[in-house]
C-alpha positions in Angstrom: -10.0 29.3 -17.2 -12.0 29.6 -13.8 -14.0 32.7 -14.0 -11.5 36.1 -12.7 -12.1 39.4 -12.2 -10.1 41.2 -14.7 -7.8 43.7 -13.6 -10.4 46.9 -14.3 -13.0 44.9 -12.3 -11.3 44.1 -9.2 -12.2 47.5 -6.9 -9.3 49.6 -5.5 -9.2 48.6 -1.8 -8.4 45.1 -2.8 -5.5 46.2 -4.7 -4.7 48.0 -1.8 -5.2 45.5 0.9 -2.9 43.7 -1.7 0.2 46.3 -1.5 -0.2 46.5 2.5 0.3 43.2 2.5 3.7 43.2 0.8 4.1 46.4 2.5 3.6 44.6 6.0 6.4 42.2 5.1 8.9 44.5 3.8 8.9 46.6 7.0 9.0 43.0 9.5 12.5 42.4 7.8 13.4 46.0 7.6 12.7 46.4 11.9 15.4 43.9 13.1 17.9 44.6 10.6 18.1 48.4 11.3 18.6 48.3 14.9 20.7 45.8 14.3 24.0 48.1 13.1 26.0 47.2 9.6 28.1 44.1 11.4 24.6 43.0 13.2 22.9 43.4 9.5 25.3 41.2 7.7 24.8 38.4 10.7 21.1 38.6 10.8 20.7 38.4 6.9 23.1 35.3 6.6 21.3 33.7 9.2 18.0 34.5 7.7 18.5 33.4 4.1 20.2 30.3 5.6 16.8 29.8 7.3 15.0 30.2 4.0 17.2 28.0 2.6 16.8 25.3 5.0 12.9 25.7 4.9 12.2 25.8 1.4 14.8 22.3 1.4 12.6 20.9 3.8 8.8 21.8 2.3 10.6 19.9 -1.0 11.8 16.8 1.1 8.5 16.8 2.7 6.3 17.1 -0.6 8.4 14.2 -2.3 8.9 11.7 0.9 7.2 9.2 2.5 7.2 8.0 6.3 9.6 8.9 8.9 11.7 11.7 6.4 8.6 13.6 5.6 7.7 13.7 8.7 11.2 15.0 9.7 11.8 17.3 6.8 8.4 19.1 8.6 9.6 19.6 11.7 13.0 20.8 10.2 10.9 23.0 8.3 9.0 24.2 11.4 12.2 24.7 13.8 14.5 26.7 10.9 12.5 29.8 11.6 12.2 29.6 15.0 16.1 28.9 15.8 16.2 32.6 14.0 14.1 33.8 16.6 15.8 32.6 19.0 19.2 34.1 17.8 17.8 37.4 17.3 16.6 37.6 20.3 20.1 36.3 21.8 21.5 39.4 19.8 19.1 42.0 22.2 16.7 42.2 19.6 13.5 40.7 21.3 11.3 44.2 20.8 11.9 44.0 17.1 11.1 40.3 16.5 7.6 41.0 18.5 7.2 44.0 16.2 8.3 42.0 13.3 5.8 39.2 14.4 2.9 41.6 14.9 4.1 43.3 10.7 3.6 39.4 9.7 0.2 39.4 11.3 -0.6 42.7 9.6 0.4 41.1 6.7 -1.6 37.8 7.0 -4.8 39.9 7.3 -4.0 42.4 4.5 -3.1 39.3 2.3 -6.7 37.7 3.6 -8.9 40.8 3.0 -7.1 41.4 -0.9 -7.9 37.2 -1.9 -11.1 37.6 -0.7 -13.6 37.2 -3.6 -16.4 38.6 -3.9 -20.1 36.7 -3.3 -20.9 34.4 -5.8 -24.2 36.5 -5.7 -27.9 35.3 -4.0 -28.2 31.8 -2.4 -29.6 28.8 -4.3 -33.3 29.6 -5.1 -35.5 28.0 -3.3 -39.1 26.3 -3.9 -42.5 25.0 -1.7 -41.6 21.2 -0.6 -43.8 18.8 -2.4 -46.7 16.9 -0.7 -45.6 13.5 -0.2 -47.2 10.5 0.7 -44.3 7.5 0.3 -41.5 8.6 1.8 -39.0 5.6 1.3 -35.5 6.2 2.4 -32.0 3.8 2.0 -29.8 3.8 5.3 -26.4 2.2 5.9 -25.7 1.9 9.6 -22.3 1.3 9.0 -21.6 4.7 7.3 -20.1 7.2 9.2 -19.0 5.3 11.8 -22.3 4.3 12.6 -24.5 7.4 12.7 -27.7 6.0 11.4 -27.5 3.9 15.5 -25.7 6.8 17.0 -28.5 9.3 16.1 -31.7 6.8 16.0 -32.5 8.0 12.2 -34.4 4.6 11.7 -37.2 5.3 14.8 -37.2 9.1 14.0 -37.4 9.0 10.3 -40.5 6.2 10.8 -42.3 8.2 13.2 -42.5 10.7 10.2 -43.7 8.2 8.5 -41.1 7.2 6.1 -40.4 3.6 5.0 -36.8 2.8 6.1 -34.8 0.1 4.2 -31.8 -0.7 6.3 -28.5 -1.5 4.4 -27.6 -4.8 6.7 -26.9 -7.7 5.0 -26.0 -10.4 5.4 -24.8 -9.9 2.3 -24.2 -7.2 -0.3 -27.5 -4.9 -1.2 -28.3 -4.1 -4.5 -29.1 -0.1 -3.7 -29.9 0.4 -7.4 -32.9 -2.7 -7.6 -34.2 -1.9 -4.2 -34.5 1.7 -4.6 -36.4 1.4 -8.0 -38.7 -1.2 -6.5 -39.6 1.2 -3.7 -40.6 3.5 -7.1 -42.3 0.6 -8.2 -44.6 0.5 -5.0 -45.6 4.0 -5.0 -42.6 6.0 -3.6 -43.0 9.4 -4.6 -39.9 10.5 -2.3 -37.0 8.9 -1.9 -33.4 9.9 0.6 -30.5 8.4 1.7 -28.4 8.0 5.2 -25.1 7.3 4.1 -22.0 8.0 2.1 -22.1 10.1 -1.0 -21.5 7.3 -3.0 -24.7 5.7 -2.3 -26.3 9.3 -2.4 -25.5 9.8 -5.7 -26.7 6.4 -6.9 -30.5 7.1 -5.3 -30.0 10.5 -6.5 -30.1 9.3 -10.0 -32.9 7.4 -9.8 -34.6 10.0 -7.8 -33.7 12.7 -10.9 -34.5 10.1 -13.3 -38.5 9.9 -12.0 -38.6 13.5 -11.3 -38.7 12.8 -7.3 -37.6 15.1 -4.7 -34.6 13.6 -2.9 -33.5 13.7 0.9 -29.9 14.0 1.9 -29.2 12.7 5.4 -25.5 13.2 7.0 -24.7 10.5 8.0 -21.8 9.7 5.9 -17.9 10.3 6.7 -17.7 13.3 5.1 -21.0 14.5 3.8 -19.3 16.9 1.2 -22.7 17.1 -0.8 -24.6 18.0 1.9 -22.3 20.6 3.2 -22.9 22.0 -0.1 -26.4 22.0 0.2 -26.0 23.8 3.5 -27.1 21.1 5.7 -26.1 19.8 9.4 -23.1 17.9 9.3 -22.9 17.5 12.7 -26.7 16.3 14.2 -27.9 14.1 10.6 -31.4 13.4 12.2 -31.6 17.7 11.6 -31.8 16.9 8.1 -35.1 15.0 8.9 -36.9 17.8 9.6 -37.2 18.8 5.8 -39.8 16.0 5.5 -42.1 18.3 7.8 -41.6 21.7 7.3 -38.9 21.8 4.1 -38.0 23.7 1.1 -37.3 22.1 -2.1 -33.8 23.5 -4.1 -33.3 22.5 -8.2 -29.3 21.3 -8.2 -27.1 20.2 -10.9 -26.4 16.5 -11.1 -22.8 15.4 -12.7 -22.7 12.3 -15.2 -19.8 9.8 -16.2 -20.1 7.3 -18.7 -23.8 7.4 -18.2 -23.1 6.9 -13.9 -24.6 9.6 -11.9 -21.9 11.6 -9.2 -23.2 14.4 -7.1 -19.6 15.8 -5.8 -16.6 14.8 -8.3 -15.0 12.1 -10.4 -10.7 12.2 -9.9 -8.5 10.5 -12.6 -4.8 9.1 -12.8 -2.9 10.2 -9.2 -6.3 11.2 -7.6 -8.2 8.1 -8.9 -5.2 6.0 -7.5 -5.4 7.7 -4.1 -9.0 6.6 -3.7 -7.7 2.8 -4.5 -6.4 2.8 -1.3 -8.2 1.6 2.1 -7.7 4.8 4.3 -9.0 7.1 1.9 -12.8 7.1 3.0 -11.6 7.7 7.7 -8.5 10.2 5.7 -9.0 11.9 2.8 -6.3 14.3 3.4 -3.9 11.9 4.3 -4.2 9.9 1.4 -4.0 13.4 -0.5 -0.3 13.8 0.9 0.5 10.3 -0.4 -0.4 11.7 -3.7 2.5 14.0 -3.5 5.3 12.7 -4.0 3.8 10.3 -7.3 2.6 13.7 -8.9 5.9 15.6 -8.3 8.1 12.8 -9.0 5.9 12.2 -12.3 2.8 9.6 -12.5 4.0 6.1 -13.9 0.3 5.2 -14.8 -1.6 5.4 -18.2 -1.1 8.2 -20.0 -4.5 10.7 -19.9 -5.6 13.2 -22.1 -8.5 15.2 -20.9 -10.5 17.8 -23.4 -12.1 20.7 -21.4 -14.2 23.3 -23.0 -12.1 22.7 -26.1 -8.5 22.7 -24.9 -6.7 19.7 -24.8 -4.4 18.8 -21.5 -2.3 16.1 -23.1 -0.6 14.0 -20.1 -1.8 15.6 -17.1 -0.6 13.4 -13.6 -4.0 13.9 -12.4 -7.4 15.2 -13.3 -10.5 16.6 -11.8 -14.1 16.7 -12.5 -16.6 18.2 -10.3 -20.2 18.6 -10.2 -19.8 22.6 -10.0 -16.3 23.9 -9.7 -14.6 24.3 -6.4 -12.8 27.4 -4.9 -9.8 28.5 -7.5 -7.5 27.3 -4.2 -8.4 23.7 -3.9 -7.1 21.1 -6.3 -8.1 18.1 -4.7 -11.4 18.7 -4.1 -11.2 18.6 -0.8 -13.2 22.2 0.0 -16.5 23.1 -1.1 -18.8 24.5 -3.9 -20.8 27.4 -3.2 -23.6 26.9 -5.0 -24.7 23.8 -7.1 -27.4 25.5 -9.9 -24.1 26.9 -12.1 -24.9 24.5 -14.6 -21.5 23.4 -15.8 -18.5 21.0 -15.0 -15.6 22.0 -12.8 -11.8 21.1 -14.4 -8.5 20.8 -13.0 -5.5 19.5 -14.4 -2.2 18.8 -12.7 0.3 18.7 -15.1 3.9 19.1 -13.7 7.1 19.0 -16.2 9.4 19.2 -13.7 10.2 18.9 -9.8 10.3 22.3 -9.4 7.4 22.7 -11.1 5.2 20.4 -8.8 6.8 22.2 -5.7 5.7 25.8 -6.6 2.4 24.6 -8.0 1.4 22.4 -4.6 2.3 25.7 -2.6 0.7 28.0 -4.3 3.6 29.7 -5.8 2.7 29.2 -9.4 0.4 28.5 -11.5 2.2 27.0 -14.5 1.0 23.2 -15.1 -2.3 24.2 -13.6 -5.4 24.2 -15.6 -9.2 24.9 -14.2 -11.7 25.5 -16.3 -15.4 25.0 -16.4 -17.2 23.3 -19.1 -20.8 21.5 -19.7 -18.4 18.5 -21.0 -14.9 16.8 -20.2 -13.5 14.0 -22.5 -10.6 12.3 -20.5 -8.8 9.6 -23.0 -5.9 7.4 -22.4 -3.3 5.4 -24.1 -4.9 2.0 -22.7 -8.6 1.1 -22.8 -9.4 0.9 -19.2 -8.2 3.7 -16.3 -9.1 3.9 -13.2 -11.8 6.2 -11.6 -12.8 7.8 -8.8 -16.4 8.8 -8.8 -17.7 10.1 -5.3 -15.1 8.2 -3.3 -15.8 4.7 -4.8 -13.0 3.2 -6.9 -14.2 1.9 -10.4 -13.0 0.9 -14.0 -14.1 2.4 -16.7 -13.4 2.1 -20.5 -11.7 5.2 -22.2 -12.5 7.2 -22.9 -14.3 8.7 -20.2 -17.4 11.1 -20.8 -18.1 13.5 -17.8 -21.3 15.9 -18.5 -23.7 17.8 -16.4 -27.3 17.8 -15.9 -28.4 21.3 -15.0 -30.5 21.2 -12.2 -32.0 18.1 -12.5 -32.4 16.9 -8.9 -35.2 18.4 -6.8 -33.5 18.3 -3.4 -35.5 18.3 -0.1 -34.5 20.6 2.9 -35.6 21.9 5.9 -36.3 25.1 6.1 -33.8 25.8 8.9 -30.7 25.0 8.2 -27.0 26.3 8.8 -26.5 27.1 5.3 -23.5 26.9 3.2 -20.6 28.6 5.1 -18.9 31.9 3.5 -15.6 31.0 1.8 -12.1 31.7 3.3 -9.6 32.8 1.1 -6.4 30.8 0.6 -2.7 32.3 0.6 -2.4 32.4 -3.2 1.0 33.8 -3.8 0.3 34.2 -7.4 -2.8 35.8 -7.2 -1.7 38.4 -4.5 1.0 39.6 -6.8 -1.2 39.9 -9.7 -3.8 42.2 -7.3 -0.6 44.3 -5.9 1.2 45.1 -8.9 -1.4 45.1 -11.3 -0.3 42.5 -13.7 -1.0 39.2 -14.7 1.8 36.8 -14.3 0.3 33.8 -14.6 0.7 31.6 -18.3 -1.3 32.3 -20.7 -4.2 29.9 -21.3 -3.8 27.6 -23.9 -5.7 28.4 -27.0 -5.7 24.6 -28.6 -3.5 22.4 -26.9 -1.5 22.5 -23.0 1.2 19.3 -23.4 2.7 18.0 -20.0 5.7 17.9 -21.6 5.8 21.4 -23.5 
């Protein structure tokens, strides 16, 4: 499984934090119902667990719709609780709802400070920047909404000197042939403005020659360079590493020989990045996930082999290049360090409704798995799937070999930089319980084989 504290290593004040938490709530219920008399106490908690009721009905309608009812399941889901308040305070009871609002703060924060890891230890080590002399770097003006125009990169990146090849047409480039060309000529550094698609396809090359390599933002997203700690927001920032940088060694993911710097998704998640709006909305296209993975996934059946467990028909599965936070199973957060030298895992594999609702809010972690591993087999019952690698929609022949290349790719980057953000803790239900009451109650990892259907 993803790396835990055990129980004897998490410190006391966590624990703690933990209890206050539940503490917190206990006493935000408690308030209104004991000024509220015996007759006041049987109204308020009929009216409350009807609330819940309503809620929880409308989180489920919302997670396994589409269109116009999930978006009115959500608002249901959004008024139940406040209709409460409203009726309490109808009752006379408005100085205990604000207490009882300020007791669920309490509790947020307690419940914040207990799920709060600790550092994943000293940043990414870093190394002089190599004397270059043949900067050549790929842009794609149309990435990112146009960035590369927005921000000038082209002028600014050839008043440093760089050669700029500009990905315009008229047709479609060949990144891969140009790039190694560029090698051919002399270029002993090569960088990208654009998607991380295209990043991780000069990457390669870049790790295959031994060449430091330049990551520009200029992409939708720019998950791999907010990993690296770089500028999302100003991309020509990123230029400054070509005169006063630092160089950082950073693990480089494989598939089926294909390089990806941030993850490769399979069966619901590789059908998700099929569609059109997933590169301007990665989380919406997440939510249409939903309802396929709680429902059950009608694709090919998958079989993924992690660190020598087998998840036999998982709904979706994901490989990253470094694991993500414990929280995020759709890769949609980031790594904090990219030097661990092994594969992130996860594994949806829901055998029921109920299942898939707890799972997706955090309220279980049965049909869960995350692991790390230096290699993940994914197999099917048909001899192509479809793949997600980086965002870009391929097919590839099963079965499917994912692998890591310990820090294989010399990175270039300035020397000021904002650096990789500290990590906010999620509201895992599960995991809070385990830290207040001292107890795993989790599954047990599988010692051979996890079946979707077991």
């Amino acid at each position: 499984m993803t790396a835990v504290p055990s129980l004897e290593e998490i410190p006391e004040t966590r624990r703690w934090w933990a209890r206050g938490a539940y503490a917190a709530v206990v006493l935000a219920v408690a308030v209104p119902l004991a000024a509220a008399g015996l007759a006041g106490t049987i109204a308020l908690v009929v009216t409350g667990l009807g609330a819940v009721l309503v809620s929880v009905a409308a989180i489920y309608w919302f997670l396994i719709s589409r269109g116009f009812l999930r978006w009115c399941a959500l608002a249901l889901a959004v008024l139940a609780p406040l209709v409460v308040v409203v009726l309490y305070v109808q009752a006379g009871l408005l100085r205990e709802v604000v207490i009882s609002l300020a007791l669920v703060f309490v509790a947020l924060v307690c419940a914040r400070a207990a799920l709060r890891e600790r550092g994943e230890g000293k940043a990414m080590a870093e190394y002089p920047a190599p004397t270059w002399r043949h900067a050549f770097l790929v842009m794609n003006p149309r990435s990112g909404g146009g960035k590369v125009v927005k921000f000038d990169l082209q002028r600014k990146a050839q008043e440093l000197g760089a050669e700029v090849a500009l990905l315009e047409g008229p047709g479609p480039v060949d990144v891969d042939a140009l790039t190694r060309q560029a090698v051919e000529r002399g270029a002993d550094l090569l960088g990208v403005a654009g998607g991380d698609g295209t990043q991780a396809l000069v990457a390669g090359i870049a790790a295959e020659h031994n060449l430091p390599f330049l990551v520009i933002s200029a992409g939708t997203r720019n998950h791999f360079a907010l990993d690296l700690g770089l500028d999302r927001e100003d991309p020509s920032g990123c230029l400054d590493a070509l005169r006063d940088g630092v160089e950082l060694h950073v693990d480089l993911g494989k598939i089926n020989g294909r390089t990806f710097v941030n993850n490769s998704s399979f069966g619901v998640y590789a059908e998700v990045v099929q569609s059109p709006a997933y590169r301007d909305d990665k989380t919406g296209t997440v939510l249409q996930m939903l309802p396929d993975l709680i429902k059950g996934h009608k694709g090919a059946r998958l079989r993924a082999e992690v660190g020598g467990v087998t998840v036999d028909g998982p709904q979706a599965v994901l490989v990253s290049n470094g694991p993500y936070g414990s929280n995020d199973l759709a890769g949609l957060g980031r790594r904090t360090r990219l030097d661990r030298g092994v594969l992130g895992a996860v594994a949806l594999s829901a055998a029921s409704t109920r299942e898939a609702v707890g799972l997706l809010r955090r309220a279980t972690k049965r049909g869960l798995m995350q692991r790390t591993a230096p290699e993940v087999v994914v197999g099917a019952d048909v001899p192509e799937i479809p793949v997600g690698v980086d965002g870009e929609a391929l097919l590839m022949t099963t079965p499917v070999r994912c692998t890591i290349e310990p820090c294989a790719l010399r990175v270039l980057v300035p020397r000021n930089r904002p650096g990789v953000p500290p990590a906010q803790p999620s509201l895992d239900l599960v995991r809070l319980r385990e830290l207040a009451w001292g107890r795993h109650l989790t599954a047990p990892a599988p010692s051979a084989r996890a079946s979707a259907g077991e």
